[in-house]
Steps between C-alpha positions, in 0.01 A plus 500: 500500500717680240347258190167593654511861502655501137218258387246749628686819359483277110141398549214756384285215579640471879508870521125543459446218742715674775336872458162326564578272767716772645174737546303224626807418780491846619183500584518202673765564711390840599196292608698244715707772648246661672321210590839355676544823675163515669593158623849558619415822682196340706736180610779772648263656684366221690847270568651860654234489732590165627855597516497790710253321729766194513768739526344643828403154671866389444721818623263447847538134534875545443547756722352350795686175443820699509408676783381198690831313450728792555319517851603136575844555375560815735375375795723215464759726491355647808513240685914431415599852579275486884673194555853633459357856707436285766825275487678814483352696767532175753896503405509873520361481903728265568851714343324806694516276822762296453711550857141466689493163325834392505419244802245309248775512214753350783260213562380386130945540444523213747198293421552163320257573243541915437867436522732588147729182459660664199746281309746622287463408154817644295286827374248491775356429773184345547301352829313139540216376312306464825486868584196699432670759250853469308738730627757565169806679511748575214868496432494905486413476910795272548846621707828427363464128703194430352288626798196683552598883544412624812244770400302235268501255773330739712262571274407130423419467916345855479232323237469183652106604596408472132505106550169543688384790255604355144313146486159628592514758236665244242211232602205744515266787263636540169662210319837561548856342341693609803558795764772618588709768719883610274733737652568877415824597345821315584288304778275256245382221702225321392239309713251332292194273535411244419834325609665435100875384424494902389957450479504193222186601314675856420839325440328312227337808358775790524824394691671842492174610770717391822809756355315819427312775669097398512365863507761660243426154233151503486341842579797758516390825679114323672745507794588839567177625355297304761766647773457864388061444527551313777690827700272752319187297635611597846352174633186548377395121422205605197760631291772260543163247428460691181845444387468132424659376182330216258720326213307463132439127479816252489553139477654358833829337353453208771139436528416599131209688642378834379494752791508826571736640818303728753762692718474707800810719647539480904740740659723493776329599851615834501385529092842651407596186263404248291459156669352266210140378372271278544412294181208294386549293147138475374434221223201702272394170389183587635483869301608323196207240513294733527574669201580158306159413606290725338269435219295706271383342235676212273796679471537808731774524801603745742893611497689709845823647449718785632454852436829448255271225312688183654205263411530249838143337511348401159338139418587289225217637277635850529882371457348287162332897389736737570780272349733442832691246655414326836570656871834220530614633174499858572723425841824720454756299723700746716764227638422664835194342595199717428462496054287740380189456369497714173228458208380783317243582226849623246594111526205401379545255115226740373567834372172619557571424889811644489423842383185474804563723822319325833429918586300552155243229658435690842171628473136425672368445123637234258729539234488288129928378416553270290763207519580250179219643295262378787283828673478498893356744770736580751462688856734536799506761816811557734496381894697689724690256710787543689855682564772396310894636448783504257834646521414725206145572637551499853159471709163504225140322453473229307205413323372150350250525128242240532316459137259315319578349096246365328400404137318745351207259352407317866420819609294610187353151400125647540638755278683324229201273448255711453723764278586114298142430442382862375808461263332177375166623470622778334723331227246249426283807395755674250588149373122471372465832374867469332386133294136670435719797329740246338200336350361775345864621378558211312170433287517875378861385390431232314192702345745741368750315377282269292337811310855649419679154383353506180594855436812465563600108348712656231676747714572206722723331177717759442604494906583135425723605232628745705569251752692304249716788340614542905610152542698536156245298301492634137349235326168531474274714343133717618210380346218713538252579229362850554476831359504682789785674704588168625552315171708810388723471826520143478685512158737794576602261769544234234716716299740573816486152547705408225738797533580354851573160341793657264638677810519238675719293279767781472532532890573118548810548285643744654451350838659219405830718381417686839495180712868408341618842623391480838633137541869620362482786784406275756769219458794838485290621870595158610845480380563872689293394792772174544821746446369730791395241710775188462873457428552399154774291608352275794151559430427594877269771585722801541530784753206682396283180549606466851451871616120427328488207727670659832218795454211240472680312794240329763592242762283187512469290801684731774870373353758693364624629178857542438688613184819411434798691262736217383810661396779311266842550673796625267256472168653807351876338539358162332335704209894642457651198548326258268263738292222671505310204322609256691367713810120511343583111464529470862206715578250295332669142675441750857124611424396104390704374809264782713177381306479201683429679815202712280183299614211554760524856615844593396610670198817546347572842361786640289630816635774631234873444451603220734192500766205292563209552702248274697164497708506249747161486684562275855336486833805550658874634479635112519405418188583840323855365588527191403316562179811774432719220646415281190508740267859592567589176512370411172634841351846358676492209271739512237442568133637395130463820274678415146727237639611698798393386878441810738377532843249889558384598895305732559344744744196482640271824653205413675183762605184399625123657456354619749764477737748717345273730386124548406593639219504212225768697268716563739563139538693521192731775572586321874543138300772676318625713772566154613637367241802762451514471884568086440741580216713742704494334856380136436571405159367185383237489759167667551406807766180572617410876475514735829512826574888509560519474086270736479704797679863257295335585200351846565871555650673405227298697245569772746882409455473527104348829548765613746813314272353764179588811697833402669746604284382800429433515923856415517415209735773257309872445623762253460759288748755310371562131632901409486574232302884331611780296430524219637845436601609907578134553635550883295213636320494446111204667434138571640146401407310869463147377671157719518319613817171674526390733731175639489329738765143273513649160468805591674774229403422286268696140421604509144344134479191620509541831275692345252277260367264806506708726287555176272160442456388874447831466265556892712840301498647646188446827604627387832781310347614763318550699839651291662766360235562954497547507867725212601706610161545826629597368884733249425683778216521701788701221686720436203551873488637517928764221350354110536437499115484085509184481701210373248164515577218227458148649364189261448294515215154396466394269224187819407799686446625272240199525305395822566695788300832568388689371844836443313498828327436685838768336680754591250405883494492489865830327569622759188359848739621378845842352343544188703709246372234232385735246586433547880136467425325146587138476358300211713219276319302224606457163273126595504629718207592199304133394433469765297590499115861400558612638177408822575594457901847369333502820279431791784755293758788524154444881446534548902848335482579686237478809672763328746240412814590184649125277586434267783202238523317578867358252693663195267333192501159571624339591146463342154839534316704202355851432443468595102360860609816552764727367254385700200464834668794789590467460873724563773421406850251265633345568837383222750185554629498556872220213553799226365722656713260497860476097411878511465476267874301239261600259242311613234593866535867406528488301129279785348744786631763277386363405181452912396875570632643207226281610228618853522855368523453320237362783309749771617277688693511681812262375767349692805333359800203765649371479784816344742431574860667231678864450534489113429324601158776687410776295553261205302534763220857620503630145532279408220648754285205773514687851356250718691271536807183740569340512795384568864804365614730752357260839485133581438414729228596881622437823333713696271634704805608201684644356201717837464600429873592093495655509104885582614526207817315264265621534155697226295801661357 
């Protein structure tokens, strides 16, 4: 369309053409227009005319129908409610002269065939078969031996003369499921006829019925509402008629029936109480054919439903149209033997249905809806037809909607034909006069553009070359021969031509020298696109790459999708111990090891320093697990880095989308929540996240804050531990041990707030204090005369490396002016994984000073015999873990083993952690200097310290 309109714009020739023909076009269609009016405006006028005549013949006819079978349907419902009138009024005479009758009910008690031969059924009793009405009676009526109660059993020979009332009415007039007499309140007999197994067909259908009070269950408050009408009637039997009660239509949970339950109160004979009802269950199979049957037109039905729009009667047809399911599938079972028939226009599959109120439609004229695109007329009117009652409601009028649906184009057939062939007629017409126009059009057209061709052949070349200048053609050249304007424009445009050419050539060289540029950018874009997005050393995708993928996270197939932190236990201490080198060595051997698991859907990812990270997509949690089961097992393996065999665990944390949370990046922070949760509680296995880590982790970042504030809080104090000899049981020294106490967290265990204060490396500072403090207690000591007592004081390996720890010491033990002699500092062999030149260096300058040092915990880190031999130590200290397997053989040769080497090295040992007697003596005989532990004294503050020093003090 574009090329078109641009051809026209270039074309004098076309142009001319156009202005003509566009003259001529106007004039025809102004022509055609008002010819096509005329026409249109004479067909509306006569198919409205047949409309509202159609209209007028179809509101009647509908009417009438509706009228007509309302009529029916009423006096059916007449008939039902004279019936029970009549039933009621018999029973009534009979209560009202029950002591004149008494001598009949005496007689029918002891005749073979009136007689009740009641039999006792577990939760009822029920008479004979060959009786002419059952006579039912449940548990509720029963005495504590299982007996009729005296006041029921009265009134079940008080109602014996319904036998000869109850099987005419259940045999004669209105179709009937069953009548039957029931009991008022706390009395509820039931006589019913025909004679039915009434006891096991309700045990079958709703067990807990022979257990529960009838009245109270199933209409709550009819009872006493009937007994209040009843006294305010004053015996006046046309009202008490008027207050009969009719159920909306139910399905009889035995017979499968629907029916509807026509009830009449009687009263006692003085009409002060409430004596029961007669009952008539009315199948409306015959109401509901009569709708069902109805036929108007090919397609039309008839629908009845309750005022509330419960649609009970509707045919097939009309269930196909309004787009709802079948009478047995619209059966609400109630488990207590009468389900609920309940099927409404708002269940309807089509919207248009849906959104349609069974009210809009009352009206004595028709109204258009329109249901899947399809038009129909629809018309319904209300029928007044009996009393009804709810708890909420109480006493009210209920009222049935009878209606007609029917498609739109039955009804208007006449119509629609006649408006179809006027249509045809009429587009035939315009068609003629639109190819007679056409015809004309054209031949002017042609006329035209023949005469201006010639005129314009030169004009035409120099569009060609035009043409060819666009599509980057320059090689050609205009020949036209003229004098004119045109010959003079056709060779400026040969002179541009040529200038073009020359141009042209320059630009392709430097696009080539431009095309080398942009390539040398793009391949350094790539090279910075890998560094941000992989680890140079593994070439996994990196962290960054999996947060992209976490944030782009869907699940396929309803599984799961779990990510996993793997964590390398103890890298740092193997990048000390062998080398840094060797460490990246063993990184790469760990990522191509974890490569083999990197097919399907999961993908390996490295996370930084010593982690990994994997998506594992699973339909369940069993194989999440035992794909992390062989991973650790093949990270478990062992491994040859440059001649040298080691063995790396590692800890697994596990979090799972969407379970965990619906938040994709979130998974990450809960997989290594996990993780550090694996590595402090489970190391060398895996954890699945929970919310318990959650509040570990959001405690312990609530600790670190806490630990930053509490020595300037003053929340830090120290007890001392005795250490003692082992043969005079006196104490030689002490070990000077922190305690926290902090008003939030209350008291905290200095196992979990060290490691804290380590890894915060708030230990110097702390370190510092405390090295001050128990200085400054134990000179106090020395100063109240036990100047041999020496004090033990652990120090963290981050205070090693961090700051000038030897140079404080010194100034300190210099301003307090305690003999450094009777100053013990305590390491651990974790220390010696460090540089041990430099380790060797700080340990030399301490001893200068004159502070003896001790090795805590011996024998449970990484030191060797050439360290312990090579540096100035003192005192070894058995870990209290060798000593509690002291009763086994392998903690008795490792004790053993550290007691000979620091013989053998002329060092003092200690054994921490003694509680038991029998430990001691193991130790003492074995030649163990000194003991610390439970046994002898907990830690104790400074002031009980002050108190114990003189009765425990080795002179």
């Amino acid at each position: 369309m574009i090329k078109l309109i641009n051809k026209i714009k270039s074309s004098i020739n076309i142009k001319i053409t156009l202005v003509t023909a566009l003259i001529v076009a106007i004039y025809i269609a102004f022509m055609g227009v008002f010819i096509v009016n005329s026409m249109t405006n004479l067909k509306g006028g006569v198919l409205k005319g047949i409309n509202t005549e159609l209209s007028n013949l179809s509101n009647e006819y509908y009417d009438n129908y509706l009228n007509e079978i309302s009529k029916n349907i009423s006096n059916y419902l007449d008939n039902v409610i004279g019936e029970i009138h009549l039933l009621s009024g018999i029973t009534q005479t009979y209560f009202d002269n029950d002591k004149e009758l008494s001598e009949v009910t005496k007689v029918m008690k002891n005749n073979m065939f009136f007689k009740d031969n009641l039999k006792y059924n577990k939760a009822w009793y029920e008479n004979s078969s060959n009786e002419p009405a059952t006579v039912f009676i449940t548990r509720k009526l029963f005495d504590k031996n299982n007996k009729i109660n005296p006041k029921a059993q009265s009134f079940i020979d008080k109602t014996i003369f319904l036998d000869l009332i109850l099987p005419s009415f259940s045999t004669n007039g209105v179709n009937k499921l069953q009548v039957y007499y029931q009991g008022g309140k706390n009395n509820e007999i039931f006589r019913i006829s025909p004679w039915t197994d009434i006891g096991n067909d309700i045990y079958k259908v709703y067990p807990d019925f022979f257990d529960i009070p009838i009245w109270d269950t199933f209409n709550p408050g009819l009872a006493e509402e009937w007994e209040k009408l009843i006294k305010e009637s004053k015996g006046d039997m046309d009202k008490i008629n008027s207050y009969y009660r009719v159920t909306p239509p139910v399905q009889d949970g035995v017979t499968g029936k629907i029916v509807l339950t026509v009830s009449q109160p009687l009263a006692t004979n003085n009409y002060s109480e409430f004596a029961g009802t007669v009952s008539m269950d009315v199948p409306i199979d015959d109401l509901i054919s009569i709708v069902n049957n109805v036929k108007i037109g090919k397609n039309g039905f008839a629908f009845l439903s309750q005022s509330n729009g419960n649609m009970f009667a509707v045919n097939k047809t009309g269930e196909n149209i309004l787009g709802l399911l079948s009478t047995d599938k619209n059966i609400n079972d109630s488990k207590k033997g009468f389900n609920s028939l309940e099927r409404y226009l708002k269940d309807s599959k089509y919207a248009d249905v849906v959104s349609l109120n069974v009210e809009d439609i009352i009206s004595s004229t028709y109204k258009r809806i329109s249901i899947e695109g399809k038009d129909y007329i629809a018309i319904a009117k209300k029928i007044p037809i009996y009393n009804s009652w709810t708890p909420e409601k109480g006493f009210f009028k209920e009222n049935w909607i009878l209606g007609f649906i029917v498609p739109y184009d039955e009804v208007f057939n006449m119509y629609n034909n006649t408006r179809d062939n006027v249509n045809n007629k009429l587009t035939d017409t315009i068609k003629n006069i639109i190819i007679s126009y056409l015809v004309v059009f054209i031949v002017l057209i042609m006329i035209i553009a023949f005469i201006n061709k010639n005129i314009t052949k030169n004009l035409n070349k120099l569009v060609e070359a035009t043409n060819q200048v666009k599509m980057k053609n320059y090689d050609f050249d205009i020949e036209i021969d003229s004098g004119d304007e045109v010959g003079k424009l056709a060779s400026s445009f040969n002179s541009m031509i040529m200038d073009i050419r020359g141009t042209f050539e320059t630009l392709k060289l430097q696009n080539e020298k431009l095309y080398e540029e942009i390539s040398e950018r793009k391949k350094k874009d790539r090279i910075i696109n890998y560094l941000e997005n992989f680890d140079s050393a593994t070439d996994l995708p990196n962290k960054k790459m999996l947060l992209n993928y976490l944030n782009d996270l869907k699940i396929k197939n309803n599984g799961i999708v779990s990510l996993i932190v793997i964590g390398i236990d103890d890298f740092r201490k193997i990048n000390e111990a062998y080398s840094y080198k060797f460490g990246d060595e063993l990184m790469k051997m760990i990522s191509k090891r974890l490569e083999k698991f990197n097919f399907d859907d999961n993908l390996l990812f490295k996370l930084g320093g010593d982690e990994f990270g994997f998506i594992l997509e699973a339909e369940n949690y069993n194989k999440i697990v035992l794909e992390i089961e062989k991973i650790q097992e093949e990270l478990h393996s062992k491994y040859f880095v440059d001649e040298k065999e080691i063995t790396v665990y590692s800890s697994i944390g596990i979090s799972t989308f969407p379970y965990d949370s619906n938040d994709p990046l979130d998974i990450f922070k809960f997989a290594s929540t996990a993780m550090v949760h694996a590595k402090d509680f489970n190391k060398g296995g895996y954890e699945f996240y929970n919310e318990e880590m959650n509040k570990s982790a959001i405690n312990r970042m609530e600790m670190i804050s806490e630990l930053r504030n509490a020595l300037n809080n003053n929340e830090f104090y120290m007890v001392y531990q005795p250490i003692v000899d082992s043969y005079s049981l006196g104490w030689n020294s002490v070990e000077a041990l922190i305690r926290w106490k902090n008003e939030k967290l209350g008291r905290v265990s200095p196992i979990t707030f060290i490691p804290l204060l380590e890894e915060t490396k708030h230990i110097v500072e702390v370190g510092k204090w405390i090295i001050k403090e128990s200085l400054t207690n134990i000179k106090k000591i020395h100063d109240s005369g036990y100047k041999n007592l020496t004090v033990s004081i652990n120090l963290s390996v981050v205070q090693f490396l961090e700051g000038d720890l030897i140079g404080y010491i010194k100034n300190t033990i210099e301003e307090i002016g305690i003999n450094p002699q009777k100053v013990t500092f305590e390491i651990t062999e974790s220390l010696f994984i460090e540089d041990i030149n430099y380790v060797k260096k700080l340990l030399m300058d301490l001893k200068k000073i004159g502070c003896s040092i001790s090795v805590d915990d011996f024998g449970t880190g990484y030191s060797s015999l050439s360290y312990i031999k090579h540096l100035p130590l003192s005192k070894l200290k058995i870990d209290k873990s060798f000593i509690d397997e002291l009763t086994s053989e392998e903690g008795e040769v490792i004790t053993n083993a550290i007691i000979g080497l620091a013989k053998n090295l002329s060092l003092t040992v200690i054994a921490e952690g003694v509680e038991l007697e029998d430990q001691y003596e193991y130790l003492k005989e074995k030649g163990c200097e000194e003991i610390q532990g439970y046994l002898f004294s907990k830690p104790i503050e400074f002031s009980e310290l002050k108190k114990t020093i003189k009765d425990n003090y080795r002179k």
